[in-house]
C-alpha positions in Angstrom: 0.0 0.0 0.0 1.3 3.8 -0.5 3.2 5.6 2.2 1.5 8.7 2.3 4.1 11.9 2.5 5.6 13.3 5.3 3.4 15.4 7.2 2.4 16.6 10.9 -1.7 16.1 12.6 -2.8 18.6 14.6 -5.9 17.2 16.5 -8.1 20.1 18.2 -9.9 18.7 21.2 -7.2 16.0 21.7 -8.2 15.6 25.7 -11.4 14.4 24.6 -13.0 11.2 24.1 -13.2 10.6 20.2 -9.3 10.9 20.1 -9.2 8.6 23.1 -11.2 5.8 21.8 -11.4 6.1 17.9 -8.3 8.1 16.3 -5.1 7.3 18.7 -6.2 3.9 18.1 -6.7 4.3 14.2 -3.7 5.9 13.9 -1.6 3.5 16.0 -2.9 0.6 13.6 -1.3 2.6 10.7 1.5 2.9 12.8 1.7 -1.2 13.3 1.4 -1.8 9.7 4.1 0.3 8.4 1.3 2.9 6.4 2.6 6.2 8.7 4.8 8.5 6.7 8.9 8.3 7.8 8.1 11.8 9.3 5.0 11.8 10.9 4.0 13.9 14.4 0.8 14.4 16.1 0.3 17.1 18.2 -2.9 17.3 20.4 -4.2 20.6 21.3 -6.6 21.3 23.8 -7.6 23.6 26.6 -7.1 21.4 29.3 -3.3 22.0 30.8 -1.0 18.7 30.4 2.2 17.8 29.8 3.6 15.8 26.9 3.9 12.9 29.2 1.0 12.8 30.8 -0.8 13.4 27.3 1.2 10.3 26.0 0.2 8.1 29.1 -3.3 9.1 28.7 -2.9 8.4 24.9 -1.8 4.9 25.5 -4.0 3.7 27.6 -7.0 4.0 25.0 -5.1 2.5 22.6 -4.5 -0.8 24.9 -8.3 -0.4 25.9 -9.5 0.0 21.8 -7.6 -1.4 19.6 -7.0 -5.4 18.0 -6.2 -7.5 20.7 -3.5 -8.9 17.5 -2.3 -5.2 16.9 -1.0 -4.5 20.3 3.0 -4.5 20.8 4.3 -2.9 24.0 7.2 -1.7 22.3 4.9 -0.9 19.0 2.5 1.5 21.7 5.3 3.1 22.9 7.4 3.5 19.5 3.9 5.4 18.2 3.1 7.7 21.3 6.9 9.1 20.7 5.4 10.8 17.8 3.0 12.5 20.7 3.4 16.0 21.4 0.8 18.6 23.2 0.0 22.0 23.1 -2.2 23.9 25.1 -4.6 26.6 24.2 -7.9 27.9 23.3 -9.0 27.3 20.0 -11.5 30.1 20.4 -8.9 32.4 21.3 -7.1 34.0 18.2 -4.2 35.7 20.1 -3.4 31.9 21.0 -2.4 30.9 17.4 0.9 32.7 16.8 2.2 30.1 20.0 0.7 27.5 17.5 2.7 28.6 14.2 5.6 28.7 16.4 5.4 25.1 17.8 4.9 23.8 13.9 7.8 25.8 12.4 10.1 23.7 14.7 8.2 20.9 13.7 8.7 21.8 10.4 12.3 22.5 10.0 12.6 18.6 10.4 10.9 17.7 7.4 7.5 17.7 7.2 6.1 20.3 5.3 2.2 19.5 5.5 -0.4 20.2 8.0 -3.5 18.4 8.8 -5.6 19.8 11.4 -8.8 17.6 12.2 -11.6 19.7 14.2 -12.7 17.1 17.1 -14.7 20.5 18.6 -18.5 21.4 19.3 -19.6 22.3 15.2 -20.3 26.3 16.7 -15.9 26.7 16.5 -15.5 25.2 13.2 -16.0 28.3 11.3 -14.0 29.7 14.4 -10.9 27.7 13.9 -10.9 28.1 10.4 -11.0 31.9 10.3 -8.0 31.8 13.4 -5.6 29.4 11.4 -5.7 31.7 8.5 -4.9 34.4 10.5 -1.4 33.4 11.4 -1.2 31.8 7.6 -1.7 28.4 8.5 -4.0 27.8 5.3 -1.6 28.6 3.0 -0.1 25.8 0.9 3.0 27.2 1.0 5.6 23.9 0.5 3.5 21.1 1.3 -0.4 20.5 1.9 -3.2 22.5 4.2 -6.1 20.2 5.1 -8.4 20.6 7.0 -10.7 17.0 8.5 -14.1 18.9 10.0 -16.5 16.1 12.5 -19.9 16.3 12.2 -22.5 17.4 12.4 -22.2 19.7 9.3 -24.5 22.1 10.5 -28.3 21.6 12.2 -30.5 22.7 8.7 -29.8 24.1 5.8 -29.3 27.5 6.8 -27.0 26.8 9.1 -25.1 24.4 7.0 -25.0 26.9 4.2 -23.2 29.1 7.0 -20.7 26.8 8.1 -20.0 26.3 4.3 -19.6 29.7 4.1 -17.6 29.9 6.5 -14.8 27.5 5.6 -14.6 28.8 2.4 -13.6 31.7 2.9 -10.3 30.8 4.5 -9.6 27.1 2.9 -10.4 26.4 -0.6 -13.0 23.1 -1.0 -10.2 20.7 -1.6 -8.5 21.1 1.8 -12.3 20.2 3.5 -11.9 16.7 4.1 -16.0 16.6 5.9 -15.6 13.4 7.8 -18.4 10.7 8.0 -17.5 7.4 9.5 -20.3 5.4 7.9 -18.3 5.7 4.9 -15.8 4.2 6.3 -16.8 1.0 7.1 -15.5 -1.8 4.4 -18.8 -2.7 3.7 -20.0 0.7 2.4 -16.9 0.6 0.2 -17.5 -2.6 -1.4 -21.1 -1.2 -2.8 -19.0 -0.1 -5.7 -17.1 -3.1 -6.1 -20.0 -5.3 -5.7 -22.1 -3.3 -8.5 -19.1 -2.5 -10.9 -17.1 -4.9 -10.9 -19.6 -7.5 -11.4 -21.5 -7.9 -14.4 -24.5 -9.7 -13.1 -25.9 -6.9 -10.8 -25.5 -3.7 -12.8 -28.1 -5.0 -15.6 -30.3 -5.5 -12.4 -30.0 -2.6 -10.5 -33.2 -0.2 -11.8 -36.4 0.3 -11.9 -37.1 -3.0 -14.1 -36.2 -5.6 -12.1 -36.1 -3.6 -8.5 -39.4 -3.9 -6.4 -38.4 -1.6 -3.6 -34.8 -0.7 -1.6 -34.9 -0.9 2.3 -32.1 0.5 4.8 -32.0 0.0 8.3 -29.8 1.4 11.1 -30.7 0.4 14.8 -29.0 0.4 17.9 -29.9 -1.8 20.6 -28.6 0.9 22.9 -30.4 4.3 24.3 -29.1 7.6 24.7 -27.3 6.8 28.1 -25.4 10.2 29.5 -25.9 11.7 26.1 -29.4 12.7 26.7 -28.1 16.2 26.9 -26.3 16.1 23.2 -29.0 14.4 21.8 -32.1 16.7 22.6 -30.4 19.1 20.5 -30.0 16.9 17.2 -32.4 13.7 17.5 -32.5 10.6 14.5 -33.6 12.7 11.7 -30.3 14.9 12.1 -27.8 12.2 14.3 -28.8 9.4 11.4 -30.1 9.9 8.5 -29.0 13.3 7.1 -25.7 12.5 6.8 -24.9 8.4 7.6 -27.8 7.0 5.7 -28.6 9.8 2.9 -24.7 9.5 2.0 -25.3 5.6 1.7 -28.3 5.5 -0.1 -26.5 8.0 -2.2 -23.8 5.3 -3.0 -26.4 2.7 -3.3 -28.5 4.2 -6.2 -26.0 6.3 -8.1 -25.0 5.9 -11.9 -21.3 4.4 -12.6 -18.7 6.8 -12.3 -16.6 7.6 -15.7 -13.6 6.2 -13.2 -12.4 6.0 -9.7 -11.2 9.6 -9.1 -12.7 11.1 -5.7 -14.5 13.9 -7.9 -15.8 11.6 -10.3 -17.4 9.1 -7.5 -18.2 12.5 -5.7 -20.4 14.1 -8.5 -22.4 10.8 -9.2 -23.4 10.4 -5.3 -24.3 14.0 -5.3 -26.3 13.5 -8.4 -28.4 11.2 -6.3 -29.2 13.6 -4.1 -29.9 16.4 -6.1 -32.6 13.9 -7.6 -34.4 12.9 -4.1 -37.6 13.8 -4.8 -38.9 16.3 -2.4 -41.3 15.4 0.2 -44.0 18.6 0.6 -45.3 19.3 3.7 -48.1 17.9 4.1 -47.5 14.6 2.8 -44.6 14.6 5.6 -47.4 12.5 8.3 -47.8 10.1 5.2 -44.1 9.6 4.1 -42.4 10.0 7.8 -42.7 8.5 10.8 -41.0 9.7 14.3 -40.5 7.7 17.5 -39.7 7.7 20.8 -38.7 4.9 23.1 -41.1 3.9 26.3 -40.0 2.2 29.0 -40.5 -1.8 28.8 -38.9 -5.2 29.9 -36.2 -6.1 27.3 -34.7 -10.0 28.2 -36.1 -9.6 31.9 -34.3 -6.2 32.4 -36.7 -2.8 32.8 -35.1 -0.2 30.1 -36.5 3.6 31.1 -38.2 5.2 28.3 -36.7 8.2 26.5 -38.2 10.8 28.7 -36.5 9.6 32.0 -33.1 9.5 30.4 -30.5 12.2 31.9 -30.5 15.1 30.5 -33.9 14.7 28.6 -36.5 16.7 29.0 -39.9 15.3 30.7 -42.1 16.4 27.8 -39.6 15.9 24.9 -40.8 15.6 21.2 -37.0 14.7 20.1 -37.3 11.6 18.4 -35.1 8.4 18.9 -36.7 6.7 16.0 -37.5 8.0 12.3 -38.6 5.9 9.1 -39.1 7.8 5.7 -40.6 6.4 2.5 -39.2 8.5 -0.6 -38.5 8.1 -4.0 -35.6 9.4 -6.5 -36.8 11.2 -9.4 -34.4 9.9 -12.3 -34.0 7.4 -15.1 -32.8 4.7 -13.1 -35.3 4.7 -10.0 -38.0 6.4 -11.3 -41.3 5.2 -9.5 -39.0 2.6 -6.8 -39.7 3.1 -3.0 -36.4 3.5 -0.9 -37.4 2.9 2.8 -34.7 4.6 5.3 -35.5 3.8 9.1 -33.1 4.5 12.1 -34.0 4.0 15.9 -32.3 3.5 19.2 -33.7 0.8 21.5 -34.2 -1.2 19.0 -33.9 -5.6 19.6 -30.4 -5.7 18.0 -27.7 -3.3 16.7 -27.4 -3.8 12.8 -26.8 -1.6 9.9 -27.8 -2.9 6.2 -29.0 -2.3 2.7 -32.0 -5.1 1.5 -32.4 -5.0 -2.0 -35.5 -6.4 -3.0 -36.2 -7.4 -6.5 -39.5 -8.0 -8.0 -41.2 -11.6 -8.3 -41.3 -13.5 -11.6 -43.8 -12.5 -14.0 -45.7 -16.2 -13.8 -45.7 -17.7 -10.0 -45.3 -20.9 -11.3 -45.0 -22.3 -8.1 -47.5 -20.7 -6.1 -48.8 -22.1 -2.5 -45.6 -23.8 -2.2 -43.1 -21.2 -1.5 -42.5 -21.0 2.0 -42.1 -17.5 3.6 -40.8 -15.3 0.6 -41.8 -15.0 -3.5 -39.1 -12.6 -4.2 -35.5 -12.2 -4.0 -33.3 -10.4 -2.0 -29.8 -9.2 -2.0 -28.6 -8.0 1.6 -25.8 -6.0 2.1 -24.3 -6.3 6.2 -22.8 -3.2 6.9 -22.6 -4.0 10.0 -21.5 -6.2 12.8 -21.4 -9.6 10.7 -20.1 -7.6 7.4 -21.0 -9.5 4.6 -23.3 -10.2 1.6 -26.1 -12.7 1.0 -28.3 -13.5 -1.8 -31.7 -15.0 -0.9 -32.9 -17.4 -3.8 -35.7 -20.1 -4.1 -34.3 -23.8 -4.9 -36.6 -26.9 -4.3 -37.0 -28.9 -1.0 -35.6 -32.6 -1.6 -38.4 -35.2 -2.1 -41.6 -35.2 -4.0 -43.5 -32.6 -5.4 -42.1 -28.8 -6.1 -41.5 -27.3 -2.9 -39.7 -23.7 -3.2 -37.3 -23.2 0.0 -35.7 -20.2 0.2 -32.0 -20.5 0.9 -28.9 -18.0 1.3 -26.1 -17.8 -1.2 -23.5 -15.5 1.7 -20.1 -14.2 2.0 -18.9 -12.7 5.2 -15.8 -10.7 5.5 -14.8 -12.9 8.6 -14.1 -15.6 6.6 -11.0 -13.6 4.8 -8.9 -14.5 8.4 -5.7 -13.7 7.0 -7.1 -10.2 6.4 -7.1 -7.1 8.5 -10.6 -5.1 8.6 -9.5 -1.3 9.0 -11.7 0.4 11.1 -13.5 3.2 9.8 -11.5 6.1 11.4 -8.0 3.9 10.2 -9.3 3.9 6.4 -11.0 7.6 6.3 -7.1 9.4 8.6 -5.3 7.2 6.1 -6.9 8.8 3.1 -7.0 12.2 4.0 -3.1 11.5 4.5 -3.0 10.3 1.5 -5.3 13.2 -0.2 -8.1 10.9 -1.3 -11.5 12.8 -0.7 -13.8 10.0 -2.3 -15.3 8.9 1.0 -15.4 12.3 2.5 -18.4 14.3 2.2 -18.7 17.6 -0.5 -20.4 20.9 0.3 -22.6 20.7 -2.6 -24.0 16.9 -1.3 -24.1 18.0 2.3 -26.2 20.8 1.6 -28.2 18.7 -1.2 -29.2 16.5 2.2 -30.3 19.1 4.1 -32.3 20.8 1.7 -34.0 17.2 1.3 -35.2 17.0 5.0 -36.1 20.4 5.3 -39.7 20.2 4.8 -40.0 17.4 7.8 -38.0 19.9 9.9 -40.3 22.4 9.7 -43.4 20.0 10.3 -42.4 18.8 13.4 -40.9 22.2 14.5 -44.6 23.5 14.2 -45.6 20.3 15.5 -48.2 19.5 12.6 -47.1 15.5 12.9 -47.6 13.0 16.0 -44.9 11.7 18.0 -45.8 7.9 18.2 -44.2 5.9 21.1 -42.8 2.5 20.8 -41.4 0.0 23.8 -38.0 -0.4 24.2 -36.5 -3.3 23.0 -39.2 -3.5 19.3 -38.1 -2.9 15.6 -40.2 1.1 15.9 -43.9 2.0 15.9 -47.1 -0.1 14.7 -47.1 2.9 12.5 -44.0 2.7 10.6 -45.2 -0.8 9.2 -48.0 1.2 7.1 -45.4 2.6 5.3 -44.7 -0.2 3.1 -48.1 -0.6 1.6 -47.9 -2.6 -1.3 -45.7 -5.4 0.2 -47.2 -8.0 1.9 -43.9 -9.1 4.2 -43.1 -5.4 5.1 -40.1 -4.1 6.5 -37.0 -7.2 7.0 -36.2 -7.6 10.4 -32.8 -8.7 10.3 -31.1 -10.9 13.2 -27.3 -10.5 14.8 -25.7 -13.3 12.6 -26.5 -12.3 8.4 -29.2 -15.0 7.4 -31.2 -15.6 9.7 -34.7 -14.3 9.8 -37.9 -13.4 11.9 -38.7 -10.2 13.6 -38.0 -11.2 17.5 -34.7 -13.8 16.9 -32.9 -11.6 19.3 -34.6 -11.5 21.8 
């Protein structure tokens, strides 16, 4: 694999608990597989006063707690947190950044001559951070690269995203904004375009001919915990499916890309969104459905309901659950339903794309096909990565008796491979300058201006809230959204093949 060039990371909000769990980690797996540049430095800034030591220390122990169990090396951890340095300051503070172009000139002088800084801050000093690093030149590309890796969320609607937008751009240029999401990350996502271009039985497929309807799910078993406070402010519609889910559904349906440059994938997922066909306002009750999370028994345990979660308001509309039934207004999917749903509290944690393809024209073998007519292509994002076909074949012994069966693949049968983790693939590429999983301005924006209409509708609070137990695939509700198929939403299980709505329980 390519060594990317020499360069330094800067990590704003290094004492906090993304660097701690997900990037020292990520980077430290580089570091074991010999992908970190000869001349590589991290140096974590941060309010909080420590000393390069004690950030180091602090440093190693989440990479012992988070990483492989068959990555860790004593003398590996230690060899990587020698490339630790800290620095503290304010990032809100602008006289602070002069102290910061000092500290990198020394770095400098010993031959790295580009900069990454990645922007693990609260979204409100992004724009902040930006404006301050050009102030002391640190955007300019003079000898070597300026990037700059911004967390989400990119903004809270459209306006405000069209701000933050705005407001990077007008000290970096839009090829420095690496806009990180970790969904597209994950191997799985990746191998969407392997699986549909480098295979010549799917592509033919994949359309409005031969497609019945496309189906995503995202739950987590889990519930909001301590983050009640957090997640008040942002709920599913803007924690989930936004950015994570749009963005897939964006690689899921777009056209082939005239190659494999970043831009060129770029403008076809963005194409996809610009075609999402808006949902007006008051078909939002009919298209959308919002949840929240009751208390209930799940495996013999009580769970609290959403409302008595610190930090959560008593009489909070916020939803923890949000289906959406839409449809994308070009050639390829014109007049296919793409269901999106996303929930906490749900029976199992599981991410993945169902494809399901219409039946055959003449049911030949009708009233003896067990369970399913159709076929279905299922794409694990995640845990269980992997991909399964579900076709009919006949039950041994007399008669014609269809039984549907699993053609599968899962990535834990390539053993002698190692699985990056999302942060490890998306750090490596920014190094590297590859943008293709990173998210644009023009497709961030595209997203937001999709869900607008269903902000507005619950901010003037013209659709119900429905409630659903802990522990249960969503509201009674969100099953009337598939209308015209008589199985409804799948409800996949932990391990990729098995079936039924409550296996998890």
């Amino acid at each position: 694999m390519q060594i990317p060039n020499d360069q330094i990371l800067v990590i704003f909000g290094a004492s906090g608990d993304l660097t701690y769990r997900k990037l020292m980690p990520a980077l430290y797996a580089l570091h074991h597989q010999k992908l970190l540049p000869t001349h590589f430095e991290v140096i974590g800034v941060s309010r909080t006063t420590l000393s390069d030591e004690t950030f180091r220390g602090k440093m190693t122990e989440g990479i012992r707690a988070f990483s492989e169990p068959y990555h860790l090396n004593e003398a590996k951890v230690q060899e990587f947190c020698g490339r630790l340095t800290y620095h503290a300051m304010d990032p809100a503070d602008a006289t602070s950044y002069q102290g910061l172009k000092a500290l990198l000139e020394t770095k400098l002088d010993r031959g790295a001559t580009n900069i990454v800084f990645y922007l693990s801050l609260v979204p409100s000093l992004f724009g902040t951070v930006a404006t301050n690093l050009a102030s002391v030149g640190l955007n300019q590309e003079v000898g070597g690269f300026r990037r700059l890796i911004v967390e989400k969320p990119f903004g809270y609607d459209l306006a405000s995203s069209h701000r933050l937008n705005d407001d990077l751009h007008a000290t970096f240029k839009e090829d420095q904004i690496y806009r990180i999401d970790h969904y597209l990350g994950k191997e799985t996502v990746q191998n969407l375009l392997v699986l549909r271009f480098s295979n010549g039985i799917f592509e033919p497929l994949w359309n409005r001919n031969f497609v019945h309807h496309v189906e995503i799910t995202a739950a987590e078993s889990l519930g909001v915990g301590s983050r009640g406070g957090y997640y008040e402010g942002a709920g599913a519609l803007r924690d989930m499916l936004q950015n994570h889910l749009l963005q897939v559904v964006g690689f899921t349906a777009m056209e082939p890309p005239s190659s494999m440059a970043p831009d060129a994938i770029r403008n076809e997922t963005f194409k996809v969104l610009q075609a999402l066909k808006p949902i007006r306002e008051e078909d939002v009750p009919l298209q959308v459905v919002r949840g929240q999370y009751r208390a209930a028994q799940v495996q013999g345990k009580d769970v609290v309901g959403y409302r008595e979660e610190p930090g959560v308001e008593p009489h909070s509309m916020t939803e923890t659950y949000v289906a959406v039934k839409f449809f994308i207004d070009n050639w390829r999917w014109g007049g296919v339903p793409f269901y999106v749903r996303t929930g906490k509290r749900m029976p199992i944690s599981v991410t993945e794309i169902v494809v399901h393809f219409k039946p055959t024209p003449l049911m030949l073998f009708k009233g003896h096909q067990e369970q399913t007519c159709c076929n279905k292509l299922i794409i694990r994002i995640q845990p269980d990565e992997g991909i399964l076909l579900k076709v009919g074949m006949k039950q041994p012994g007399a008669g014609f008796i269809v039984k549907p069966v699993n053609l599968d693949f899962h990535y834990d049968e390539l053993s002698d491979k190692h699985l990056p983790s999302a942060y490890e693939r998306l750090l490596y590429d920014a190094m590297l300058g590859d943008s293709t999983l990173y998210a644009r301005a023009d497709a961030v924006e595209a997203a937001w201006r999709f869900v607008a209409p269903i902000q507005r509708v619950w901010a003037e609070e013209k659709a119900s809230l429905e409630f659903y137990p802990a522990g249960t695939f969503g509201p009674v509700l969100a099953n009337g959204l598939i209308d015209d198929y008589p199985e409804g939403w799948h409800y996949p299980c932990k391990n990729l093949g098995e079936d039924g709505q409550y296996c998890a329980l």
